[in-house]
Phi, psi and omega in degrees: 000142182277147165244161174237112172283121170256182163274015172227030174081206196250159175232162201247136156001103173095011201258345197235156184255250181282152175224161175246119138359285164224095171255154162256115173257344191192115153199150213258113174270301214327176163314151182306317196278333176290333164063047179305319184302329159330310196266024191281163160305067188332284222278340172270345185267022185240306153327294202305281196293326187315311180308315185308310204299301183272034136288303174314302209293334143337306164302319180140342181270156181238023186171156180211128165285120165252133222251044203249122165269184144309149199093329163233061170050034136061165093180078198267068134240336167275308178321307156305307146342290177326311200286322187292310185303339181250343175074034172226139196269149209232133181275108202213146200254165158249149195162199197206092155345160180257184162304140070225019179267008198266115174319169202281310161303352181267320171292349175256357193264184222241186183293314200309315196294318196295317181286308190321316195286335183285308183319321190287335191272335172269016159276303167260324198152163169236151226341279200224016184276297188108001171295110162288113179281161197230020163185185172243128190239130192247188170203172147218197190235173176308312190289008179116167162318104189257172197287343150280003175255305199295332176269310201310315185319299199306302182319333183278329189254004172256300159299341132341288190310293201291337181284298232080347172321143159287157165266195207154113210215109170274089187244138185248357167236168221257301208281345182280321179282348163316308184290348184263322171305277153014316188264290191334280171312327172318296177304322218148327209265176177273127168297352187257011171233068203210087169271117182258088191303157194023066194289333194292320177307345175268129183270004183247103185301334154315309165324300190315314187282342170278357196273320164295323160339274197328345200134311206292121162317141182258146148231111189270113213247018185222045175286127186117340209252168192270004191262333205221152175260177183284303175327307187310262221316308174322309202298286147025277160282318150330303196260359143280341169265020162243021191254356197098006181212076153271341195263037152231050196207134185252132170248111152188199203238358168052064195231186164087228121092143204257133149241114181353297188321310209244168200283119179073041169076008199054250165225135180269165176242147166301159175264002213253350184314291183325322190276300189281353196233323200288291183318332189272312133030270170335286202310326182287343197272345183092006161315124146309156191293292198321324175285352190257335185263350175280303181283042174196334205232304185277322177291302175321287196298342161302285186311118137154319198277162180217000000 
């Protein structure tokens, strides 16, 4: 039976209702060099966050991907904080941001040392938290793939392999994840154990759809936002699920998250746009409930539980 590991242990099938995907409670945007997220405050990020957090659940979700690997300030023993002070379970990964954010040390282990270290968190725990991360979260860059994405990516898909983790890769052009699916399928690994994080960013819809041929989870991921209208996203989602692959398609709003750089985490957005603005929206649109419920309840608990 599949489980899905939180920062409140794991749940079973049917234990959760909407889960949001991709979200954030805690990442460091500041300089690379200032490392802010060391110093931060638990007990102000705990202020800070808490309200958003029991707004969602208010709303109807029952779980949040909080989506911050290494390399963009970390800090699953503050999520986890968060996540106990509110009794809500936050879904949270191991991986590696790309360059110029892949730690020194990371630039330096070998594929192996990189599965081992994933493998341990997705096994055991992440450092001293007792959190088992539950998925692996990667990145690239536009211009392609660099020889140090390219290793960490294999390493990801050889503890993939050995986990059941899903990868999950915040890549914004459609031919740089062809290449990645490519290394991926290369290694060993499956392309439908594949999320193509911020998907809306690629403007040529061929693409989404060819990457779903292949398998790969789509996830359009800035609902709410000023880069995309509420229309774009209907339309969209319309035509990727009559084109057949609603059941690889993710919703969610790439919102929330207190960041360390700026005083008192800067300004947060709700976790609740989706629930309270979009859907009825969808809806209005001639979506049926059962597909709103396949995209907000089941695809989230495919992708992500192992």
């Amino acid at each position: 039976m599949s489980v899905l590991e939180t920062t409140l242990g794991h749940y079973r099938a049917g234990d959760l209702g909407i889960i949001l995907p991709h979200e954030h409670i805690f990442v460091d945007l500041g300089p690379i060099e200032a490392e802010s997220y060391r110093a931060a405050d638990r007990d102000e990020v705990i202020e800070v966050m808490l309200p958003h957090i029991q707004a969602a659940r208010v709303a109807g979700v029952t779980a949040l991907v909080e989506c911050t690997p290494t390399g963009v300030g970390r800090r699953v023993d503050i999520v986890k904080a968060v996540s106990e002070a509110a009794n809500f379970p936050a879904v949270v990964a191991t991986g590696i941001y790309r360059e110029p954010w892949v730690p020194a040390w990371a630039q330096a282990a070998s594929e192996a040392e990189l599965t081992a270290w994933m493998v341990r968190e997705l096994t055991e725990g992440i450092e001293e938290t007792g959190v088992r991360a539950a998925w692996i979260k990667l990145s690239a860059g536009d211009d392609g793939i660099t020889p140090v994405e390219a290793k960490i990516l294999r390493a990801a898909a050889e503890a993939g392999r050995q986990t059941g983790a899903v990868i999950g890769s915040h890549t914004i052009r459609g031919r740089v994840v062809r290449d990645q699916l490519d290394i991926l399928e290369g290694a060993g690994y499956r392309a439908d154990r594949f999320i193509w994080i911020h998907t809306q960013a690629e403007p040529d819809f061929a693409l989404h759809l060819e990457m779903a041929r292949r398998g790969a989870w789509l996830e359009y991921d800035a609902i709410g936002s000023d880069a995309f209208s509420d229309a774009w996203f209907v339309e969209h989602i319309q035509r990727v699920v009559e084109a057949g692959f609603g059941g690889q398609l993710l919703l969610s709003h790439d919102r929330g998250w207190y960041d360390p750089s700026k005083p008192r985490g800067g300004t947060q957005l709700p976790y609740t746009y989706l629930l309270e603005s979009f859907l009825p929206k969808l809806r209005a649109a001639g979506v049926e409930d059962a597909t709103i419920e396949l995209l907000t309840v089941h695809n989230p608990w495919r992708a992500f539980a192992r």
